[in-house]
N, C-alpha and C positions, 0 to 999 in steps of 0.2 A: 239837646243831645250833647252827651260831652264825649268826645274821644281820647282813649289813654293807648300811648305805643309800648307794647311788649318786647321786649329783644332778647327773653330768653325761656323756654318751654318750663323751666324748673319754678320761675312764678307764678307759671299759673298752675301747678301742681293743685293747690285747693279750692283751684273754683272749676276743676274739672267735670263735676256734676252740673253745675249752673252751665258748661259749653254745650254739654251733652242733652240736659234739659232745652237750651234754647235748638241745637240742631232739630229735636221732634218736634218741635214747631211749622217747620220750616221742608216741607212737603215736598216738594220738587229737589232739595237736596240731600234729603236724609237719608243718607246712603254711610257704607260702614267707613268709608275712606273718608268722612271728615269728623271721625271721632275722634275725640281727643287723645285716646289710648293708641289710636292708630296713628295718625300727624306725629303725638310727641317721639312715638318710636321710630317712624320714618325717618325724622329730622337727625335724630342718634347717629345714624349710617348715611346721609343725605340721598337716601333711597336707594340704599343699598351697593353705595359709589357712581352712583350716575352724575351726580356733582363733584366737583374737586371743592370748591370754594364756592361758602355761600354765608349773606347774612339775614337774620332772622329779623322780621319786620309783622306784626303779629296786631293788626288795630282793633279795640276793642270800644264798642260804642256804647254809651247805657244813656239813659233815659235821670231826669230830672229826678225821678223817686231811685235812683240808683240800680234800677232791672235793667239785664243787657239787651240791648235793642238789636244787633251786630254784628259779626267777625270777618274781620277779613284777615285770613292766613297765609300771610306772603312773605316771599323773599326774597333777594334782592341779587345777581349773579347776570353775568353775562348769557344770553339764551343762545340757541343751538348756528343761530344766524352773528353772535359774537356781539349784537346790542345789548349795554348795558339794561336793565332789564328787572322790571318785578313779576316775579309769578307766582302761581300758587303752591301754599308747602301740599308735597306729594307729587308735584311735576315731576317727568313725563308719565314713562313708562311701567312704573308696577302700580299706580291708582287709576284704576280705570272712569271713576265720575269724580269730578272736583269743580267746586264754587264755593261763593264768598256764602257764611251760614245769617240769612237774616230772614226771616217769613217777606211774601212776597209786598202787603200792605205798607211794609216799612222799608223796602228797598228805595224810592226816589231819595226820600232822606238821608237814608245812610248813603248813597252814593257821594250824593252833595257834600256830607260831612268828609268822607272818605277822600275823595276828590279833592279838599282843600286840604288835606295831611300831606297830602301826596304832592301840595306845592310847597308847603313850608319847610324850613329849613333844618326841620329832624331827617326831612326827607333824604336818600342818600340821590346822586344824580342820573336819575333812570331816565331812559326814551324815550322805552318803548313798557307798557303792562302788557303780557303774555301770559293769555290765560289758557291753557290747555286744558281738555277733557270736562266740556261742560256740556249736563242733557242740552239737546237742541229744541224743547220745549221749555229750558229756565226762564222763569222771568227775571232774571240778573240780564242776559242779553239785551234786552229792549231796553231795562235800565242803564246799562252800561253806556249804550250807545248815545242815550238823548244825554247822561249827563258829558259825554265826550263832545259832543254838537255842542252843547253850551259855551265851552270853552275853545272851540275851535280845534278839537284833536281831530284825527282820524281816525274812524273804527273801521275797522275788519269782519267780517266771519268764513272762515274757513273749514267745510265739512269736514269731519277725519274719519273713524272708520264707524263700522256699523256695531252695535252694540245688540245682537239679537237676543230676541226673549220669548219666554211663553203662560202665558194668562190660563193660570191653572184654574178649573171647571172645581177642583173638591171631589173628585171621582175620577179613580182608574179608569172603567172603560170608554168613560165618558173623554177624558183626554185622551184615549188609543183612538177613541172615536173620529175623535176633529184632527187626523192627521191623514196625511197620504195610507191609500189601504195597502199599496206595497210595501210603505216604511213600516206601519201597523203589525203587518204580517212579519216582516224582520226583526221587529223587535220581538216580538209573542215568542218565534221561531229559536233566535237568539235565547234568551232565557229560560227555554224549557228545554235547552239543548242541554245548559248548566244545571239547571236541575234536574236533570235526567243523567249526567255524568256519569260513569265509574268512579271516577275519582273526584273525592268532597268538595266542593264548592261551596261556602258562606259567606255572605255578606255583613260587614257592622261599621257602626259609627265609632269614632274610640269615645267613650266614657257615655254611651249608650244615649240614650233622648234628652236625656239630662246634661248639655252639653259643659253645666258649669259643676256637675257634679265632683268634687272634692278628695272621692274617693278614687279619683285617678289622679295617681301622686306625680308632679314635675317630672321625677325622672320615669315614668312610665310612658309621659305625654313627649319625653326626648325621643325615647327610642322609637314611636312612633313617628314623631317628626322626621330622623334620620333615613329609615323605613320608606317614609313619602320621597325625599332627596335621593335617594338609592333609586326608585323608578323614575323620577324626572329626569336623572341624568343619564336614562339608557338611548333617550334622544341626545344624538347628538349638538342639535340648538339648545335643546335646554339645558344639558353639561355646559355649554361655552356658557351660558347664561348664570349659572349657577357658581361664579365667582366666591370666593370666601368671606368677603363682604356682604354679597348678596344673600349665601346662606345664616349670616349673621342676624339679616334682618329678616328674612324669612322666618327663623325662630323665634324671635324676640315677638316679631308680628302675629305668630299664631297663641304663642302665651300670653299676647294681650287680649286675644279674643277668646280664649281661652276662660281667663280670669273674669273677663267682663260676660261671658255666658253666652256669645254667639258663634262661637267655633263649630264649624261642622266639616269632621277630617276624618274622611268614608275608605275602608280597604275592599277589595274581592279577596278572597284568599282561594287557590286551588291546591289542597291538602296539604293547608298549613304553609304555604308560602304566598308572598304578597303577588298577585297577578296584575292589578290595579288598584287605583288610587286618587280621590278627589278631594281636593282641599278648597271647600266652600265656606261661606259665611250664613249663618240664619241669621238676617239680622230684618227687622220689621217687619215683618209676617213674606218675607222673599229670601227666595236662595240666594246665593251671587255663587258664583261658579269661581272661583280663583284660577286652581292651575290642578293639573290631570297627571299622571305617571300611568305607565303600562310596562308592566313585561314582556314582551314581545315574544317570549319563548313561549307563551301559553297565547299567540293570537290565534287558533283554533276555536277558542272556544269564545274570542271577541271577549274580552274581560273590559274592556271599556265601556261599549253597547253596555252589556248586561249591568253593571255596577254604576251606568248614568237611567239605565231602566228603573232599577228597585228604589236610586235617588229619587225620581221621579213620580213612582206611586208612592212611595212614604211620603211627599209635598203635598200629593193631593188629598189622601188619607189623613195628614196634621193640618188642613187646610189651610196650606199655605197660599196666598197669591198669584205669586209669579215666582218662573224660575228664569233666571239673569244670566244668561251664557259670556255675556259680557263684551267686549272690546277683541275682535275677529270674526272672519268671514269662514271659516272653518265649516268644510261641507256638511259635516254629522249635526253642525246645529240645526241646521235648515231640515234637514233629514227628520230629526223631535220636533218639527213644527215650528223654529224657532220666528218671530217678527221682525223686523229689522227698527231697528233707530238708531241715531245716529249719537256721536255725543263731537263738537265743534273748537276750534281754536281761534277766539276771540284775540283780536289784536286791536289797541290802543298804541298810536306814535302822536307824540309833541313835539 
């Protein structure tokens, strides 16, 4: 195994299909936040200003015949506790799953190799490895740990929050079925309140099922964007959240998923104006739920309910997997049935 250090996202501009090729591999992590199109954008804004200062540390492992065996996408920044400190690109806050991308077969090795970069002297002078937001089923942890014991580190794991989900059946009433019959009946109730309405109520994806469809042109895909921003920020948390930075990377981030064909960015409309609004990912045959806007002036008729209901039965209807409500305890998830797991904050000190 040979190990080569990246320290800057615009080199690996063309082996971006070989990252993205080896992430499907690699089962327990293939999730959208360690796509390449998403990492390179993240790093742009260093997550949208959650970093002031940071350096890019990017190890790339391949194999004697030259395939990459590998990646580890880190960087290198003082962490929240002020230790110098490597962690993962996409720490903390807007990537909700993150780990090192290598299938699980080849993890001992690559750690080993990994582990010796990390003492030689490209290395920059880190403490502590802080790894946040990894499933708490990776086998990266197990790996992580025994190769830390070899060397005498300490390792950590620290649960963080709950990541609920729902293991879709492929049939609507089959999934109204496998949930609470009070929740069942609030949903049913809820959406045929909406479409019983006076006033028109529709639902759509932008750029229809086809999410990498062409024929919705950038600036069509802005004004949607802004649209999504305009309901998030009638929350007041998610206004203060919504920095100019932030919505810098927000954009930039849904035109990568956009481009790359797993954008799913859903409105309600109640006659013609936006009520709600879900900015989700279709990415491996599962939703991922990103972030939510609601009008509040139309919560009469529950525009959120109803616009995560139709989300819902259009998953099972395209048979999707699962739907990923993600990273919070938020009561409406549990309400759809949502599972609980967990995703952990692995720590390594030297």
């Amino acid at each position: 195994m040979h190990l080569e250090l990246i320290q800057n996202f615009e080199a690996l501009d063309s082996q971006a299909n070989e990252w993205n090729d080896l992430l499907a591999c690699c089962s327990a992590s293939h999730v959208p936040f360690l796509r390449y199109e998403y990492l390179s954008t993240w790093w742009k804004t260093l997550g949208g200003g959650e970093w002031k200062e940071a350096s890019l540390y990017i190890y790339l492992a391949r194999r004697q015949d030259g395939g990459l065996l590998g990646i580890a996408p880190l960087f290198y920044a003082k962490n929240r506790q002020g230790v110098p400190s490597m962690l993962l690109v996409g720490s903390i806050e807007i990537s909700d799953y993150l780990d090192v991308i290598c299938p699980a077969a080849d993890l001992p090795v690559f750690m080993e190799g990994l582990f010796e970069a990390l003492t030689s002297d490209q290395a920059p002078p880190w403490q502590a490895l802080d790894f946040y937001n990894i499933n708490e089923n990776s086998p990266t942890l197990p790996a992580l740990e025994a190769a830390a014991q070899r060397r005498g580190w300490s390792f950590s794991q620290q649960q963080l929050q709950p990541c609920p989900y729902i293991p879709l059946p492929g049939d609507w009433e089959q999934y109204l079925a496998s949930i609470d019959k009070k929740q069942r009946h609030e949903i049913r109730r809820k959406m045929r309140r909406a479409e019983e309405s006076a006033t028109p109520v529709r639902w759509y994806i932008v750029g229809g099922e086809n999410y990498g469809d062409q024929t919705v042109t950038e600036a069509a895909l802005d004004a949607e964007i802004e649209e999504f921003m305009a309901l998030m920020a009638m929350d007041p948390d998610k206004d203060r959240f919504l920095t100019q930075v932030m919505r810098t990377q927000m954009r930039s981030a849904v035109h990568a998923a956009f481009r790359a064909g797993w954008l799913q960015l859903a409105f309600l409309e109640v006659d013609g104006k936006k009520a709600a609004g879900y900015l989700n990912f279709d990415f491996a045959n599962h939703i991922w739920v990103y972030n939510s806007g609601i009008n509040f002036d139309y919560r009469e008729l529950s525009p959120g309910w109803v616009l995560l209901g139709y989300l819902l039965k259009w998953a099972n209807e395209n048979r999707r997997e699962a739907f990923d409500f993600m990273r919070g305890d938020e009561d409406y998830k549990y309400r759809f049935g949502g599972i609980n797991r967990y995703v952990v904050r692995a720590l390594i000190c030297r």
